[in-house]
TIGUMAR-248459 format. One record per residue (C-alpha): residue in three letters; z, y, x; residue number from 0. Coordinates in nm, 2 decimals. Layout:
<atoms>
- residu  zz  yy  xx  num
- ALA  Z  Y  X  NUM
...
</atoms>
This chain:
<atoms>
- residu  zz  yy  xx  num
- UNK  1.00  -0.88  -0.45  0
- UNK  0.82  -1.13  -0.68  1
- UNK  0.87  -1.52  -0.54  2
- UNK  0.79  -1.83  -0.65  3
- UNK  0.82  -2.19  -0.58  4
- UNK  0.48  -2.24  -0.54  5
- UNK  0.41  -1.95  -0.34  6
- UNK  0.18  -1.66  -0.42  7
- UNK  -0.20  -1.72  -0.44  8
- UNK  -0.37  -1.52  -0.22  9
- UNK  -0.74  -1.61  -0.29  10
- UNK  -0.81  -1.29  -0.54  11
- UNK  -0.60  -1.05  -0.26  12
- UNK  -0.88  -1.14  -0.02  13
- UNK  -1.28  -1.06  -0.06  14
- UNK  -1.41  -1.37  0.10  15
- UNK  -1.22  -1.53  -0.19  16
- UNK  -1.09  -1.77  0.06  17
- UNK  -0.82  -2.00  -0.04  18
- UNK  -0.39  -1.90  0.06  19
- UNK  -0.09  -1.87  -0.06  20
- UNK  0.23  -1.69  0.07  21
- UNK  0.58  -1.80  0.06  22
- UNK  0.66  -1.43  -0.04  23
- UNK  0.51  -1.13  -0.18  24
- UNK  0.61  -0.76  -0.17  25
- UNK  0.36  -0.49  -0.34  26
- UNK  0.49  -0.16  -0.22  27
- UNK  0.40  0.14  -0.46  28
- UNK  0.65  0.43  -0.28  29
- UNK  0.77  0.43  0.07  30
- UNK  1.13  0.42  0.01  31
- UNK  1.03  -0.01  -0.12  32
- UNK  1.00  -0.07  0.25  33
- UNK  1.36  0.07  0.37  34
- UNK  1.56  -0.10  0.08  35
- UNK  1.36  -0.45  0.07  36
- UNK  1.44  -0.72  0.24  37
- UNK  1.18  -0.79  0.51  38
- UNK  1.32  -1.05  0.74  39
- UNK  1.08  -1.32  0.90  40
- UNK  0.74  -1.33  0.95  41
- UNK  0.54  -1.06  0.82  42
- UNK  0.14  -0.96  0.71  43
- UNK  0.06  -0.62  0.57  44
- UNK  -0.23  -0.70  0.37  45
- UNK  -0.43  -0.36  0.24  46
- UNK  -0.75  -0.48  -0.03  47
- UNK  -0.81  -0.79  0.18  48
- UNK  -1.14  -0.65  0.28  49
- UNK  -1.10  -0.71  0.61  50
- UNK  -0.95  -1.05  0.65  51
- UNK  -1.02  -1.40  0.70  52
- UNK  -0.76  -1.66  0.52  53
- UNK  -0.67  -1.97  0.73  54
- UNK  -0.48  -2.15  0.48  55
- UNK  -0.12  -2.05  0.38  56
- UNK  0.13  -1.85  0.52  57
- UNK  0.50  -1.90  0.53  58
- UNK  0.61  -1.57  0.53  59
- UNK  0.65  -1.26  0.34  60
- UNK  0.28  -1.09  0.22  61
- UNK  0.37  -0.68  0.24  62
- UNK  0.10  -0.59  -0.05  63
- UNK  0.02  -0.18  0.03  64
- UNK  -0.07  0.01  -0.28  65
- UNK  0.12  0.37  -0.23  66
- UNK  -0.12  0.58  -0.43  67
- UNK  -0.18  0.98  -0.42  68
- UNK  -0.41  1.22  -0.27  69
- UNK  -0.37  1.59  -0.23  70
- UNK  -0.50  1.91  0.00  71
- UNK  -0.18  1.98  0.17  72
- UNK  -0.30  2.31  0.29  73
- UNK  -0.57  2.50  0.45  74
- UNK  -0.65  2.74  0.77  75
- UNK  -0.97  2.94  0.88  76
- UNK  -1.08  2.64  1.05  77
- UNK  -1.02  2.34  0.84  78
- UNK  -0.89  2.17  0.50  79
- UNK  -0.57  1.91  0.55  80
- UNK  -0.59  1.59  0.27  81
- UNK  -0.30  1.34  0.27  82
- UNK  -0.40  1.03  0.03  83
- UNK  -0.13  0.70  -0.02  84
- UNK  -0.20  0.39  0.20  85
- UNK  -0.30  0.27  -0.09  86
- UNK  -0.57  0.47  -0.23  87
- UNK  -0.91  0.29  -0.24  88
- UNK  -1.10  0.43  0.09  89
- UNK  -1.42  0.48  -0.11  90
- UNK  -1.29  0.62  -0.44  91
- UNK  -1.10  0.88  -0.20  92
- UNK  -1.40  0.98  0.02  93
- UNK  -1.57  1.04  -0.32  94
- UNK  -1.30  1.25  -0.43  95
- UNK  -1.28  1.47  -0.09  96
- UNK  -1.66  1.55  -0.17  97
- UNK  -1.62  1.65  -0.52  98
- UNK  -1.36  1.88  -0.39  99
- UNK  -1.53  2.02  -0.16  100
- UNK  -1.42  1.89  0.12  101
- UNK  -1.69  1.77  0.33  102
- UNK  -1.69  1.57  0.63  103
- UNK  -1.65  1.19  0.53  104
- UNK  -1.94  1.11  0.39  105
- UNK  -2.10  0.92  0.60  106
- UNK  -1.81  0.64  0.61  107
- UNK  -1.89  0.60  0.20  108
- UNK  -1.88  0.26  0.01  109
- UNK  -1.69  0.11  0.31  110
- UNK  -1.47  -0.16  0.16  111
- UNK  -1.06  -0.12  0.20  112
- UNK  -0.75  0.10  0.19  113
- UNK  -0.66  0.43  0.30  114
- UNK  -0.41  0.27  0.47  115
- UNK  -0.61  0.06  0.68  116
- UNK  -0.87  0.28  0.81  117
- UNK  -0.70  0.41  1.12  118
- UNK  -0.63  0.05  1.20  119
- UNK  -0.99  -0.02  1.26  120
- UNK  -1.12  0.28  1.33  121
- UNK  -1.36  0.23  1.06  122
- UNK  -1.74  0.43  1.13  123
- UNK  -2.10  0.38  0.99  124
- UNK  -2.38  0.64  1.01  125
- UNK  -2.28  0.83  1.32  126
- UNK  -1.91  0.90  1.18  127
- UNK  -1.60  0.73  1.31  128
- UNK  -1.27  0.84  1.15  129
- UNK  -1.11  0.93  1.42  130
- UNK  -1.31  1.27  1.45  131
- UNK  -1.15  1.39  1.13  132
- UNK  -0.80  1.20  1.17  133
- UNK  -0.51  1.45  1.17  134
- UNK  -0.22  1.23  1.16  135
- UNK  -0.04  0.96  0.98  136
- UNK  0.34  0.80  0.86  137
- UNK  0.43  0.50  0.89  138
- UNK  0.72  0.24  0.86  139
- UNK  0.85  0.02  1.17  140
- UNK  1.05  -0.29  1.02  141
- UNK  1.22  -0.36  1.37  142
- UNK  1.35  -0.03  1.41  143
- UNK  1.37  0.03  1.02  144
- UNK  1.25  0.40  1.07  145
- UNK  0.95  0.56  0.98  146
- UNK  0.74  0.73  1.27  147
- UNK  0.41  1.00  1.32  148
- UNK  0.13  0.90  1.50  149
- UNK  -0.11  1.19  1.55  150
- UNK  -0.49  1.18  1.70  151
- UNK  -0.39  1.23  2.06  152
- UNK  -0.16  0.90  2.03  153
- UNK  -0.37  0.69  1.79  154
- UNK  -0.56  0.56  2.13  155
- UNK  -0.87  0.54  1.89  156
- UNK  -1.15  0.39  2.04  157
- UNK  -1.50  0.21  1.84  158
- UNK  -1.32  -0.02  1.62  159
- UNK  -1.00  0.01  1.81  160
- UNK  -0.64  0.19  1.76  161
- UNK  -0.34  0.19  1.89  162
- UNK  -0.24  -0.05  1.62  163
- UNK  -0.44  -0.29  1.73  164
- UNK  -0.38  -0.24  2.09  165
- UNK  0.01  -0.29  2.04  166
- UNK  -0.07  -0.58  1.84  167
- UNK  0.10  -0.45  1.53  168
- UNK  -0.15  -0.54  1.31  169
- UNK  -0.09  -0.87  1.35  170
- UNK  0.28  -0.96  1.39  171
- UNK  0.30  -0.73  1.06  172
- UNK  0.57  -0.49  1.28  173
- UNK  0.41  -0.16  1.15  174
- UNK  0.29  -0.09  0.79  175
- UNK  0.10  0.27  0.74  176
- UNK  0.22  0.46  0.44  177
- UNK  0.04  0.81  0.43  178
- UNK  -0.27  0.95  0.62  179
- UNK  -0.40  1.32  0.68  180
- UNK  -0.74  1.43  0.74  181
- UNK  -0.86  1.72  0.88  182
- UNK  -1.19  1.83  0.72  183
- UNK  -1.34  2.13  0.96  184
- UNK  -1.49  2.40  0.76  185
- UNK  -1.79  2.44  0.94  186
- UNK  -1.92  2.12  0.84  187
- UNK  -2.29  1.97  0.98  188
- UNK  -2.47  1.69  0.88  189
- UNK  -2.49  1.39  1.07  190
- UNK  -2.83  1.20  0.92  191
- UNK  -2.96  1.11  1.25  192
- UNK  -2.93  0.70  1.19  193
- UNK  -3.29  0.54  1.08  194
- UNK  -3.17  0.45  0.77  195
- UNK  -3.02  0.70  0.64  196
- UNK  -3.29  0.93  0.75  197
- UNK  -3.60  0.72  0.59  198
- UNK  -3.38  0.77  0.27  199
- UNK  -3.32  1.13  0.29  200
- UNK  -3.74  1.13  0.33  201
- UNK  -3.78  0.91  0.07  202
- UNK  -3.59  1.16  -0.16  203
- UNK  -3.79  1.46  0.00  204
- UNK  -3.45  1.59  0.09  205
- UNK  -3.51  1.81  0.39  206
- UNK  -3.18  2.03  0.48  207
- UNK  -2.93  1.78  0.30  208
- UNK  -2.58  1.90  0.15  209
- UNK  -2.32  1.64  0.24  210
- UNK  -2.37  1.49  -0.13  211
- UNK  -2.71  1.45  -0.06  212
- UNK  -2.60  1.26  0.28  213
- UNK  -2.31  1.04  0.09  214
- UNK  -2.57  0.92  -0.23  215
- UNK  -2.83  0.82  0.08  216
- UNK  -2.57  0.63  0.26  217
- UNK  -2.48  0.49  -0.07  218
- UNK  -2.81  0.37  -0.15  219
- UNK  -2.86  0.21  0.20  220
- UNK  -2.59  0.02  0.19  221
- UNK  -2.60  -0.10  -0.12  222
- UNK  -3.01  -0.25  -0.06  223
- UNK  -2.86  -0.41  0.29  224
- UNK  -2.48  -0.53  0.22  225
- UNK  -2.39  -0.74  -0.08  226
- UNK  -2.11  -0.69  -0.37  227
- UNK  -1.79  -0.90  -0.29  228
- UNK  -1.75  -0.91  -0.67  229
- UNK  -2.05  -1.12  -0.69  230
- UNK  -2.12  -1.27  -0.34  231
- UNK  -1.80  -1.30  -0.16  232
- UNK  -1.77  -1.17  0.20  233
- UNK  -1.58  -0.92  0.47  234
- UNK  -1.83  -0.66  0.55  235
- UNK  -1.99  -0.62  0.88  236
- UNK  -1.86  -0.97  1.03  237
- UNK  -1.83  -0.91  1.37  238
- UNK  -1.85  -0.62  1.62  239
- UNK  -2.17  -0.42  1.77  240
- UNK  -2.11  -0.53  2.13  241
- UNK  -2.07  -0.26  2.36  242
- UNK  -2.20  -0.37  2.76  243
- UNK  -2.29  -0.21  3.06  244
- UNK  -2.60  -0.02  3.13  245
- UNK  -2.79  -0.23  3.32  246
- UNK  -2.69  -0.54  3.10  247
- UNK  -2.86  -0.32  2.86  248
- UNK  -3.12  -0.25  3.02  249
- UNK  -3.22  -0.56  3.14  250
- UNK  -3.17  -0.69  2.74  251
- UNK  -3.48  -0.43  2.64  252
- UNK  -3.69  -0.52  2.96  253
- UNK  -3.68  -0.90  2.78  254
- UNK  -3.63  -0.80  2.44  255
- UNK  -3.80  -0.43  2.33  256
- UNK  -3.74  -0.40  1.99  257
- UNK  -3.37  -0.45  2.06  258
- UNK  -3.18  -0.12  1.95  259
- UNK  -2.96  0.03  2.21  260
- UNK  -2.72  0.32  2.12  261
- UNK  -2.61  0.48  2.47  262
- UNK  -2.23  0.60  2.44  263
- UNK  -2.03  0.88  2.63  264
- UNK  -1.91  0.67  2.88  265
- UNK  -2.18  0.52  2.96  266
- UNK  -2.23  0.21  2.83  267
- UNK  -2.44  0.11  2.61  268
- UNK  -2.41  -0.03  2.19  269
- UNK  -2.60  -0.30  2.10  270
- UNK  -2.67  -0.43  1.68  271
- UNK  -2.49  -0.74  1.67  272
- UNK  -2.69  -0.75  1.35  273
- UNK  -3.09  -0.78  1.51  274
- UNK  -2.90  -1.04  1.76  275
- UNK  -2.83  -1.26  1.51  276
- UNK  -3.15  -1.25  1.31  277
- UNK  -3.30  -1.30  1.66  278
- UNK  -3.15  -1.57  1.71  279
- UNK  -3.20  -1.71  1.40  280
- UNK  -2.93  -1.69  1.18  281
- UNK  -3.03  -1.44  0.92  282
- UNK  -3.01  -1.61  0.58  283
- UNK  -2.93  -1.91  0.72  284
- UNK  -2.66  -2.12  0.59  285
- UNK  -2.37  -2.39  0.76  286
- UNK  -2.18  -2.58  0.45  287
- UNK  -2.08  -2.29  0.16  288
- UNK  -2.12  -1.99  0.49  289
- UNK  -2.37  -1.84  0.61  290
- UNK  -2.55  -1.50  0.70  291
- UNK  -2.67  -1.29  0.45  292
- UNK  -3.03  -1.27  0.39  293
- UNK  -3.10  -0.86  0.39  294
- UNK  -2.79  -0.79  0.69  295
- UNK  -2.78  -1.07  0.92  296
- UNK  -2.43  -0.89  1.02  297
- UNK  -2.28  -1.03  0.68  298
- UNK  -2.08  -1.36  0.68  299
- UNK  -2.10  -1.48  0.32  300
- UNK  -1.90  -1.72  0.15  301
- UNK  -2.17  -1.88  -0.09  302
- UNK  -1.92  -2.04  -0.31  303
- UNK  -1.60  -2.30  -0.25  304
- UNK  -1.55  -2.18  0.14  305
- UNK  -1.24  -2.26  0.32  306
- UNK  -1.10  -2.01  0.63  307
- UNK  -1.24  -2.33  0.85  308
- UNK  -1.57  -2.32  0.70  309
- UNK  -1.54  -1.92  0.80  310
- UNK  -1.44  -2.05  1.14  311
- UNK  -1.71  -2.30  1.19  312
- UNK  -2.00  -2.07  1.09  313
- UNK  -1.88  -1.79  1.32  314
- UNK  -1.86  -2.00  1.62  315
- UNK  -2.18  -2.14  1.58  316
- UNK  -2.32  -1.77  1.55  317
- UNK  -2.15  -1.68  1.85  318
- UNK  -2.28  -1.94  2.00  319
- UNK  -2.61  -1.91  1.91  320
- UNK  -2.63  -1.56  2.02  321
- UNK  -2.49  -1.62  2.39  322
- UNK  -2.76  -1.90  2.41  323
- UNK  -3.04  -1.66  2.31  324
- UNK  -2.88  -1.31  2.51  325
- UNK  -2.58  -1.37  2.69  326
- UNK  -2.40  -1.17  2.50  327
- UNK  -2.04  -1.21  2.35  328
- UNK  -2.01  -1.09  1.95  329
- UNK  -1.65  -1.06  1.86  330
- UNK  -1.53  -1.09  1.47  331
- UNK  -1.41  -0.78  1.32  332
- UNK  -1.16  -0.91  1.06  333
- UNK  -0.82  -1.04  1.08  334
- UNK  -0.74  -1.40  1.06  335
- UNK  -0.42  -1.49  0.92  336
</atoms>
């Protein structure tokens, strides 16, 4: 465990590139680090930072996941099993899985983060969430000091939601996820049906696409809509693609009909947090060094020098903003610590 008087800077751990340090700082390359280190106090398991919004400091110990690996641990008639390390880069492994052979995620490419942390969110884009190809997963629980399996029927997944973030565990850095498994059915279809992805399957005259075809066109989309944290700092999709009752729905079209609606099994209906915020005119609009980025009004940005209350201050005023214009609540995605 490295320490140091100072603490341990946090700001090139996170992609906002907000500004942190830790008291303590743990990067865990094997399993076994977890068992024999000393992990007393408070506690953040902290994946690529992708998903998180820095404060300020923290005063306790950073757990730093970065277990590495990815295998086929077997096959069956029906489908293909991959384990990969918690902290295998999501998009490098998807990319990997296809090159195999071994179809099925390709719709959830270039989505910043871990392995690790993929269940946690439930991550989806395109059509696909990861919880329709999630077999099962390890994982360490510091109070008990014991690792546990959590498999699809117990993960509790539901859009953006798990049962890690239902328990909470997420936050009070109880629970840190070592290994996941896939489960890659066999008889593999494409799911292409989202505008996007579609116009750019036309685009390339790609009629019947092969799930490479369907990976490179997500690709492509997201890298026109959604900007590099390497050169514009920011967290992805900001905040959440309210979900709300029919009729709430229903009566949002009636007043607003270029508003897209995505009706779900139970009911309900999704609504793009994204068009509500250009609607209500945030979209490439900026408060201080944050604002919304100008091709994906979804996209928080940190233009340059932002601190996690900056981050704070533009988010509210979004959220405000948008229950002015619609009534509606939007609710941030990442984690604030």
């Amino acid at each position: 465990m490295s320490t140091c008087p100072a603490g341990v800077d946090l700001g090139p751990l996170n992609t906002l590139a907000l500004p942190g340090h830790a008291a303590r700082y743990l990067r865990v390359t094997a399993a076994g680090q977890l068992a024999a280190a000393d992990t007393g106090g408070r506690r953040f398991v902290l994946g690529s930072g992708s998903n998180l919004v820095l404060t300020g400091d923290f005063d306790g110990l950073v757990v730093h996941m970065a277990i590495p690996g990815r295998r086929l641990l077997h096959e069956d008639a029906d489908a293909w099993y991959v384990g990969a390390g918690a902290g295998e880069n999501w998009h490098d492994f998807v990319q990997w899985t296809l090159a195999q052979g071994w179809p099925g995620l390709e719709n959830l490419s270039l989505i910043p983060g871990t392995v690790g942390a993929a269940p946690v969110q439930n991550i989806g884009a395109y059509g696909v969430e990861l919880a329709e190809h999630f077999h099962s997963l390890t994982a360490w629980d510091f109070e008990k000091q014991a690792f546990f399996t959590v498999d699809r029927d117990s993960g509790r997944f539901a859009y953006r939601d798990s049962l890690f973030k239902q328990e909470g565990w997420h936050r009070d850095g109880r629970v840190a996820i070592t290994a996941v498994v896939f489960r890659l059915p066999k008889a593999w279809r494409p799911v292409c049906g989202y505008a996007d992805v579609a116009a750019e399957l036309v685009a390339q005259g790609i009629a019947s696409p092969a799930p490479r075809a369907i990976a490179d066109a997500v690709i492509a989309v997201r890298r026109r809509k959604l900007p590099d944290p390497a050169a514009i700092p920011n967290a992805g999709s900001f905040f959440h693609n309210p979900v709300v009752e029919r009729d709430v729905a229903e009566a949002l079209k009636a007043s607003h009909p270029g508003l897209p609606c995505y009706p779900q099994a139970d009911g309900r209906v999704k609504l793009a947090a994204g068009w509500l915020i250009e609607q209500a005119g945030w979209k490439g609009k900026d408060l201080g060094p944050v604002g919304m980025y100008e091709r994906q009004a979804l996209v928080l940005v940190n233009r340059g020098g932002a601190s996690g209350a900056d981050v704070q201050r533009t988010m509210a005023a979004v959220q405000a903003a948008v229950r002015e214009k619609f009534a509606v609540d939007l609710t941030p995605e990442p984690v604030f610590l």
